[in-house]
C-alpha distance (Angstrom), angle and dihedral (degrees) to the residues before:
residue distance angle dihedral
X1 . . .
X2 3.95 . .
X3 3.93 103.3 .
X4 3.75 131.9 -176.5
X5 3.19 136.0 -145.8
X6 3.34 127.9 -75.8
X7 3.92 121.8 -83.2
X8 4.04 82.4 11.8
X9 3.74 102.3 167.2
X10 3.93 106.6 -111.8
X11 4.09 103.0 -169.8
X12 3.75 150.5 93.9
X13 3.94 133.8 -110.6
X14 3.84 128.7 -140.5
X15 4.19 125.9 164.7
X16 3.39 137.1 -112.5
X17 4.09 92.7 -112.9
X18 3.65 94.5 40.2
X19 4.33 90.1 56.9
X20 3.46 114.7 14.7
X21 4.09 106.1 64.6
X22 3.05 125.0 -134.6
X23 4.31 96.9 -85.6
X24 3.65 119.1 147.5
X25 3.98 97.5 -5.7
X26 3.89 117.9 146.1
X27 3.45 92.4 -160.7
X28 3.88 135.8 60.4
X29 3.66 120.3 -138.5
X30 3.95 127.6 -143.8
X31 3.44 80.5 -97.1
X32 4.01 107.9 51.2
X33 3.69 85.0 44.3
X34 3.85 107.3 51.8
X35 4.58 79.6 50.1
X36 3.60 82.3 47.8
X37 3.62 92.5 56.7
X38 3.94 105.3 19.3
X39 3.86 102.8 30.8
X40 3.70 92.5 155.6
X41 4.47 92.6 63.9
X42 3.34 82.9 72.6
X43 3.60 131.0 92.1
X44 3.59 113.3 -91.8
X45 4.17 87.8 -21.8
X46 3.92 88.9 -68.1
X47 3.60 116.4 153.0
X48 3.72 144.1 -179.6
X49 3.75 94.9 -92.2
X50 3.89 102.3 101.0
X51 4.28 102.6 10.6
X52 3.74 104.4 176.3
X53 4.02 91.1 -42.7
X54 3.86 100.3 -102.3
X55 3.74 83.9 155.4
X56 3.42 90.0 73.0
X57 3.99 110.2 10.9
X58 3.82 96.0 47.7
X59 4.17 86.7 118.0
X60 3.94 88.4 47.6
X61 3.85 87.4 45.5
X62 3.42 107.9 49.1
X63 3.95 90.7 45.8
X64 3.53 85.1 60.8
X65 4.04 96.9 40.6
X66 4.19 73.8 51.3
X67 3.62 97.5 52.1
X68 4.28 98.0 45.0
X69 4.36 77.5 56.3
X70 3.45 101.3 -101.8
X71 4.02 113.1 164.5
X72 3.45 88.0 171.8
X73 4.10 143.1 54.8
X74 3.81 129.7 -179.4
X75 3.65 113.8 -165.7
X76 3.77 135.8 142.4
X77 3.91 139.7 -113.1
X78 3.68 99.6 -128.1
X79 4.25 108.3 -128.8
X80 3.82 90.1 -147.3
X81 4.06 89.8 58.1
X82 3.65 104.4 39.5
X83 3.65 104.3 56.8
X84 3.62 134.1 48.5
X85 3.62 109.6 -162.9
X86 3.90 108.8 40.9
X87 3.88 98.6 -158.2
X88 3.82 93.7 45.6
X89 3.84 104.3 39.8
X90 3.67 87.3 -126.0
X91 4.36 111.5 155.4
X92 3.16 147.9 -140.7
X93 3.50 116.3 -105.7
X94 4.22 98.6 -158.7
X95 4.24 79.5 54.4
X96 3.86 97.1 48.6
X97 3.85 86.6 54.3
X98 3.67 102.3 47.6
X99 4.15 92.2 43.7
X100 3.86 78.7 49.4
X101 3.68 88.8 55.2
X102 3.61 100.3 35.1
X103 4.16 91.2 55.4
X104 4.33 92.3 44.0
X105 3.47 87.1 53.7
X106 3.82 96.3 46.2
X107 4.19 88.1 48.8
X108 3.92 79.5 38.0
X109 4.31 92.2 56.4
X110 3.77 83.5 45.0
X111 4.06 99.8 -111.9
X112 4.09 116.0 124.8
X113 3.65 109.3 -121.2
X114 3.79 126.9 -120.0
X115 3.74 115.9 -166.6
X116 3.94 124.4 -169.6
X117 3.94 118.0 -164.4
X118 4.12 96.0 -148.2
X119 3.53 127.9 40.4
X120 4.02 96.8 164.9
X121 3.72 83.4 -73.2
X122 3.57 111.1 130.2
X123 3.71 116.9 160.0
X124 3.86 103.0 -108.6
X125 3.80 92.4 -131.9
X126 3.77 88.0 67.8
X127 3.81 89.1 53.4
X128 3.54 101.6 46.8
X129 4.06 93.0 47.9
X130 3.44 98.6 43.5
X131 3.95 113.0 16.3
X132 4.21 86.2 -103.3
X133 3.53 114.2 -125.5
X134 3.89 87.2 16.9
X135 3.74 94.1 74.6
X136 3.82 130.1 71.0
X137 4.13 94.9 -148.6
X138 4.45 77.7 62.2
X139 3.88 83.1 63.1
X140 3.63 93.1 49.7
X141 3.99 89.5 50.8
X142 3.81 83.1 45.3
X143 3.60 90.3 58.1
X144 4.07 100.1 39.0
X145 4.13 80.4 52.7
X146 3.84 95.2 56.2
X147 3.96 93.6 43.1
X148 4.19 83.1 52.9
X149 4.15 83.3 51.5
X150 3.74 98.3 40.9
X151 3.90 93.3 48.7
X152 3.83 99.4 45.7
X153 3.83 99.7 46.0
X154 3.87 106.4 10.4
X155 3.84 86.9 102.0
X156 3.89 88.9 68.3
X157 3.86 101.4 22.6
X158 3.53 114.4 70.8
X159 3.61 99.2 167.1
X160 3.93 124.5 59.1
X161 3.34 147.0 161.3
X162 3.65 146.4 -152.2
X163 3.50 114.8 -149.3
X164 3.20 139.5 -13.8
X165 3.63 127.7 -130.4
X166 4.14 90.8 -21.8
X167 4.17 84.3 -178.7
X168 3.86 92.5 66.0
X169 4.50 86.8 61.3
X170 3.72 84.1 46.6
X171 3.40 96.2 57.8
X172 3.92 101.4 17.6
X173 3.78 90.3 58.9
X174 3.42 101.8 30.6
X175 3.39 119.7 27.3
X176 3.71 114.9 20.9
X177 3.91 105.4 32.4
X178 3.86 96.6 -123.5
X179 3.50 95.1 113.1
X180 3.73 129.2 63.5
X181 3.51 117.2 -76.1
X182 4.05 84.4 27.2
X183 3.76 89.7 -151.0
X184 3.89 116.4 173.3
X185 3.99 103.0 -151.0
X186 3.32 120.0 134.1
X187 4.21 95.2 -170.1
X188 4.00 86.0 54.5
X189 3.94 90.0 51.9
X190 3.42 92.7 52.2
X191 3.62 91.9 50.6
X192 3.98 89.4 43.1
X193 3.31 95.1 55.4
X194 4.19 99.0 46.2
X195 4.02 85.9 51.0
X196 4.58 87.6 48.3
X197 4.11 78.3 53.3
X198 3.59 98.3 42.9
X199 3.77 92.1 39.5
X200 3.78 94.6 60.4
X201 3.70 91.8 46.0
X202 3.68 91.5 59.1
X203 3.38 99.0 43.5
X204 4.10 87.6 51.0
X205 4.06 87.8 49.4
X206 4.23 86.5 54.8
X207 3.89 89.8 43.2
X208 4.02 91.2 55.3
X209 4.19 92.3 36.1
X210 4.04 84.1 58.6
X211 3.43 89.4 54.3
X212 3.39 97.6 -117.9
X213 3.92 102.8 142.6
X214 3.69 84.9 54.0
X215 3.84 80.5 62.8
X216 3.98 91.6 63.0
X217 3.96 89.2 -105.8
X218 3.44 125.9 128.9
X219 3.70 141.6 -153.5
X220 4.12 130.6 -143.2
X221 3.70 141.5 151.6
X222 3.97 128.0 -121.8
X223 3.62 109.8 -129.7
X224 3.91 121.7 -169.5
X225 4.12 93.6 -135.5
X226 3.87 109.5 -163.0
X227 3.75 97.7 -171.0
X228 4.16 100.0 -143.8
X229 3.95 125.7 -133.9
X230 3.30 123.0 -162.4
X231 3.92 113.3 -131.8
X232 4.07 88.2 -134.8
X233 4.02 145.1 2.2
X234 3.69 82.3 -109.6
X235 3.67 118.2 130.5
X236 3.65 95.0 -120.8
X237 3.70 98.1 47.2
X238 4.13 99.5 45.3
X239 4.06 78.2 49.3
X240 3.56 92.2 52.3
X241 4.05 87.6 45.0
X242 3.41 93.7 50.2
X243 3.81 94.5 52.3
X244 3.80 90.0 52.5
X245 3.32 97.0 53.7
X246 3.44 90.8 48.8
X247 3.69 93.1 57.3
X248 3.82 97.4 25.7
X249 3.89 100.1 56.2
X250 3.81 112.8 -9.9
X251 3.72 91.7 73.5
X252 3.27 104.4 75.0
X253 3.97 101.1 15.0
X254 3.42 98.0 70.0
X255 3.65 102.0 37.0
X256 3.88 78.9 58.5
X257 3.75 101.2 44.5
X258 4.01 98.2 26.6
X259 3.44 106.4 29.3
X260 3.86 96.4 -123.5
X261 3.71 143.1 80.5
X262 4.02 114.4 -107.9
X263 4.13 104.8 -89.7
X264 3.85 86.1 -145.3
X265 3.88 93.3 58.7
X266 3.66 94.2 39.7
X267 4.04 88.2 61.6
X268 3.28 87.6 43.8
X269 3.67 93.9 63.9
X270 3.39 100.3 37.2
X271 3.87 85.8 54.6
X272 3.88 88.4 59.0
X273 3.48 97.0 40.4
X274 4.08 105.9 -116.1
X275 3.87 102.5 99.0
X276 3.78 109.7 150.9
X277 4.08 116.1 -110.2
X278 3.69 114.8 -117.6
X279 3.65 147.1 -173.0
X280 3.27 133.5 -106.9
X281 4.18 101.6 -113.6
X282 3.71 89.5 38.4
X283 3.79 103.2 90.8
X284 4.34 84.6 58.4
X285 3.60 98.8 43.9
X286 4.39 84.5 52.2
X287 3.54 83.4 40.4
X288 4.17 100.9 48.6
X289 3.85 91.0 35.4
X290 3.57 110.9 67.8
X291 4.09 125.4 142.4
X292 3.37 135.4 -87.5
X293 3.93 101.8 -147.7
X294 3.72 129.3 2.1
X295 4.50 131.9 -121.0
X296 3.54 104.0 -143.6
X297 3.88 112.7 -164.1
X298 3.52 115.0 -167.8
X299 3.92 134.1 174.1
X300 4.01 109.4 136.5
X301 3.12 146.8 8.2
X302 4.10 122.7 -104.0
X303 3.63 108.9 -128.9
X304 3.29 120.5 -175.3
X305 4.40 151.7 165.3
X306 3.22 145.5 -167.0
X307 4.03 116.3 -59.5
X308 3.91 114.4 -98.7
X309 4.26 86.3 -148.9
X310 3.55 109.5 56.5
X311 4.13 111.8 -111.9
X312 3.66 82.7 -115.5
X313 3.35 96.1 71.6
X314 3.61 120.4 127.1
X315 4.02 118.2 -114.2
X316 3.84 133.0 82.9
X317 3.97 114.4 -40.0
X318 4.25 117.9 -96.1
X319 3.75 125.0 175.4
X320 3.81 85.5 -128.2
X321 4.12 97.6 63.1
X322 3.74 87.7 89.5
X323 3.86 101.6 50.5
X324 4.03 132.0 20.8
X325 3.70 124.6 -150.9
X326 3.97 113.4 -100.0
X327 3.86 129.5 -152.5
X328 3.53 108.1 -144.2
X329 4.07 111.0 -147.3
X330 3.25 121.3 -103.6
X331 3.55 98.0 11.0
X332 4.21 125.7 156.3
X333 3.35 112.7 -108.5
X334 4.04 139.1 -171.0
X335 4.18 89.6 -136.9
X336 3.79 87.1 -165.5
X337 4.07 95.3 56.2
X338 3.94 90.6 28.0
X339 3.88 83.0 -134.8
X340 3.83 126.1 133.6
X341 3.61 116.3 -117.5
X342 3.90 105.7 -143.5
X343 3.93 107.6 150.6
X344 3.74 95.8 -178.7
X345 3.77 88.5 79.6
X346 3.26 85.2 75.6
X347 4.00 92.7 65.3
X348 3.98 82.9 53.5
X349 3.49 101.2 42.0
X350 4.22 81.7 58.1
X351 4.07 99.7 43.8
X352 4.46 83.4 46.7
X353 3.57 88.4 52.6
X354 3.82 92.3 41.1
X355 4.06 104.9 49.5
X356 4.11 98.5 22.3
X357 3.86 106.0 36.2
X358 3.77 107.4 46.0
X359 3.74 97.0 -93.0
X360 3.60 86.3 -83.4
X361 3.41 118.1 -168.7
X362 3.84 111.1 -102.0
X363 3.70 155.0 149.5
X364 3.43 147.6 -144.3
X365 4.21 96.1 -103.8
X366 3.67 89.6 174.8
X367 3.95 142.3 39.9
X368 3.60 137.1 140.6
X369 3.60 166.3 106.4
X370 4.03 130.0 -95.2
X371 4.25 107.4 -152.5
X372 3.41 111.4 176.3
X373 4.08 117.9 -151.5
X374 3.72 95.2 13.8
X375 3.81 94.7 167.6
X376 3.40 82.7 85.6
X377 4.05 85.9 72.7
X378 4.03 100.4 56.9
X379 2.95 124.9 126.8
X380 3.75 145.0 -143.3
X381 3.42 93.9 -85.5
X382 3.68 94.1 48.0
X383 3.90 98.0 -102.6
X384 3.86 121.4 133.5
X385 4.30 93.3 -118.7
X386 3.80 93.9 -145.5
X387 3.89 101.3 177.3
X388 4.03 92.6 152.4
X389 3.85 86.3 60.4
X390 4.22 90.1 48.4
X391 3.81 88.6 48.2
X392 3.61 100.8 40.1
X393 3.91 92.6 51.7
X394 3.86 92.6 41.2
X395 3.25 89.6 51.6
X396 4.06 99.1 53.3
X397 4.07 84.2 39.9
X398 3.88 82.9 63.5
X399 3.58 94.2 54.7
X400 3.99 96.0 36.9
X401 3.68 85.2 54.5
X402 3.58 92.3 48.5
X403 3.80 90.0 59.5
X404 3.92 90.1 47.1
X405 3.95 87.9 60.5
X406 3.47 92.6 51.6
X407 3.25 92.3 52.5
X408 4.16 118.5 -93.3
X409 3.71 114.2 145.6
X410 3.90 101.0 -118.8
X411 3.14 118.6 155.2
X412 3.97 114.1 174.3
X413 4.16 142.4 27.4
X414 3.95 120.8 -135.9
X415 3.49 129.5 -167.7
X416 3.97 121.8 -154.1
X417 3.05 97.1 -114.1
X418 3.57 138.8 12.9
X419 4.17 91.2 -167.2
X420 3.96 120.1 20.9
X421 4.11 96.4 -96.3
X422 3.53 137.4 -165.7
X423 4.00 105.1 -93.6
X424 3.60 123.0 -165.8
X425 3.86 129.6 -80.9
X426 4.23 83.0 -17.1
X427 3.69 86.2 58.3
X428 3.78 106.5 -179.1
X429 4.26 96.7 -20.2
X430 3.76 84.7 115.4
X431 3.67 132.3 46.7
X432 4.21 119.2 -148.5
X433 3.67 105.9 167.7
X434 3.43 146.0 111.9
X435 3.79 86.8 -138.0
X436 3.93 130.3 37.7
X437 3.88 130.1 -124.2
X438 3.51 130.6 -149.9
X439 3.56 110.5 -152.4
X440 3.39 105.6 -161.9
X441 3.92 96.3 50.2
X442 3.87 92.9 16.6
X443 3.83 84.1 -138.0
X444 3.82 101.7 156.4
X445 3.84 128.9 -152.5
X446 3.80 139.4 -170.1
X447 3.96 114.6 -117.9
X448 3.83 121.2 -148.8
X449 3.78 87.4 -100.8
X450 3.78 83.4 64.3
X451 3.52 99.9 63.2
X452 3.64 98.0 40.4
X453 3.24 87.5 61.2
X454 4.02 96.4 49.8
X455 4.08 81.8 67.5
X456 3.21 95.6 38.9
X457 3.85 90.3 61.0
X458 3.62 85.3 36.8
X459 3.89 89.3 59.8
X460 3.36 99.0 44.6
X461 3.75 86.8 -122.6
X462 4.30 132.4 -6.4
């Protein structure tokens, strides 16, 4: 018997764009736009409008999310929902109720609720005025938001977050055209990603200024943490590793944790010429504003080797001219996701955590598998038999709980996703959760993975 410790956080997380729909929203996001405008990027034309019908389901939802053994949900508040007028932080009253009723019913099914402010949701307005997470006024908005969040449900949320995975807008929106506006400017990343830091800062700064840590409740960041291999003990490739970590993960980790940007990537981008401009008080609100516990998304490993063009080159500046992507041989793959499966990072991502980054309390915010067509799996009693998903999540359990014997401070397990949800430009190809969605009748069903998990929560561990 593998147990856990005690109180460990047995759930799943989902967003607020990725389940609710888009019903009764003033505001567009980045995301309801670009399917307003591009409908056909999008898998099989699917958009954001109806997700998996949170909006209306959430009591059907989180019974089920209840009755898989969650005691524990991460979702967001979406921005572009809550509040009415954008420059003034005024809300929306119809949204204030139903997050009211959304988090009393979560407290009510018996799961503690974890709320994160940005989910790569900006409202599209913000973008197209001001150049979104370009501008610094953005942050400000950012920050006014969170304040509205912290002072209508901070009484019964005690555990937030700011953003989650801030690197994916970097490089979704900047860099490698998957994200609405699909921009490829390395200068504007770089900028991006300083204001994502600074942004979270500031919004941690308002959350201690209301007085809400006096309140018990406590304040992180979800990070997606690619844990990066070098292809060889070659010079070139451990450079090339060391680079990509620097970029990959060290960006925002230790501004969170530490309170400071990495000197050696700082030189770095000075050297090339795209260092991000600053102000003056900046470097102490980073510095005074670190996180109380950490999100740690994890899915694959980051392998990587030496460039084949020389970093040198000439041509506009990318992260990714210092490093390429390797395949290692022979390694285990999920074909539909195209995504490694290499659970032992898991046992690093915990011993990293536990001798560079303070011990910091954290958990695994993030895990899963993307199966695409998994009607092909049910069974004769109708249930989706999702075995891969049982064995890949035992098998990073194994490894997390590794790292908690040896001594890393983790103290919860999330599943992507509790429900199968609407995700992004693959919409629905791929399925995550612990319970399916059909999303034509939005009829909902609990897969075999579901109720293995229900005793393994029940356990404590398996």
């Amino acid at each position: 018997m593998k147990e856990f410790p005690k109180k460990f956080w047995w759930g799943a997380a989902t967003s607020g764009p990725q389940s609710e729909g888009r019903f009764h929203k003033k505001h567009a996001n980045v995301f309801d736009y670009h399917y307003e405008i591009e409908p056909e990027k999008f898998y099989d034309q699917v958009g954001p409008d109806t997700a998996s019908n949170f909006y209306n389901d959430y009591q059907n939802d989180l019974s089920l999310m209840k009755k898989v053994g969650m005691n524990s949900l991460r979702t967001s508040i979406q921005w572009s929902r809550l509040i009415d007028d954008l420059e003034t932080n005024t809300v929306n009253s119809d949204a204030v109720d139903f997050y009211n009723r959304v988090i009393d019913t979560i407290i009510e099914q018996g799961m503690v609720p974890v709320i994160n402010l940005h989910h790569f949701d900006l409202p599209v307005e913000l973008y197209h005025k001001y150049g979104g997470w370009e501008s610094r006024h953005v942050v400000d908005l950012f920050v006014g938001f969170a304040q509205k969040c912290f002072e209508l449900f901070g009484d019964r949320v005690k555990f937030w977050t700011t953003h989650n995975e801030p690197m994916v807008v970097v490089e979704g929106e900047y860099l490698f055209q998957f994200h609405y506006p699909n921009l490829v400017d390395g200068k504007k990343a770089v900028q991006v990603a300083y204001h994502l830091n600074l942004a979270s800062a500031k919004a941690v700064q308002a959350f201690r200024a209301m007085g809400m840590s006096e309140q018990g409740n406590q304040i992180g960041i979800v990070l997606n943490l690619t844990p990066t291999y070098s292809a060889s003990d070659t010079e070139g490739d451990l450079e090339a590793a060391r680079i990509a970590e620097l970029w990959n993960n060290k960006m925002f980790l230790e501004p969170a944790i530490w309170g400071h940007f990495p000197e050696e990537l700082e030189k770095l981008l000075i050297k090339d010429g795209v260092i991000w401009q600053t102000e003056a008080e900046d470097s102490t609100i980073i510095a005074e504003n670190t996180i109380d516990f950490l999100g740690v998304n994890f899915y694959h490993p980051n392998r990587v080797k030496a460039p084949d063009v020389a970093p040198n080159s000439v041509g506009s500046w990318m992260p990714d001219r210092y490093y390429d992507n390797f395949d290692m041989p022979g390694r285990r793959v999920n074909l539909d996701r195209g995504w490694e499966i290499y659970p032992e990072a898991m046992y690093d991502i915990a011993i990293n955590i536990k001798d560079n980054y303070k011990n910091i309390p954290w958990y695994v915010s993030e895990n899963g598998m993307g199966v695409s067509n998994e009607d092909r799996f049910i069974g004769v009693n109708g249930v989706i038999e999702d075995d891969y998903r049982i064995d890949f999540v035992k098998e990073h359990l194994e490894w997390l709980h590794k790292g908690i014997e040896a001594g890393s401070n983790c103290f919860g397990y999330h599943m992507w996703t509790p429900i199968d949800c609407w995700s992004w430009l693959n919409a629905y190809k791929n399925r995550y959760g612990f319970i399916s969605n059909n999303i034509h009748t939005q009829v909902k069903t609990i897969k075999k993975s579901g109720y293995w998990f229900r005793t393994v929560s029940e356990n404590n561990g398996f």
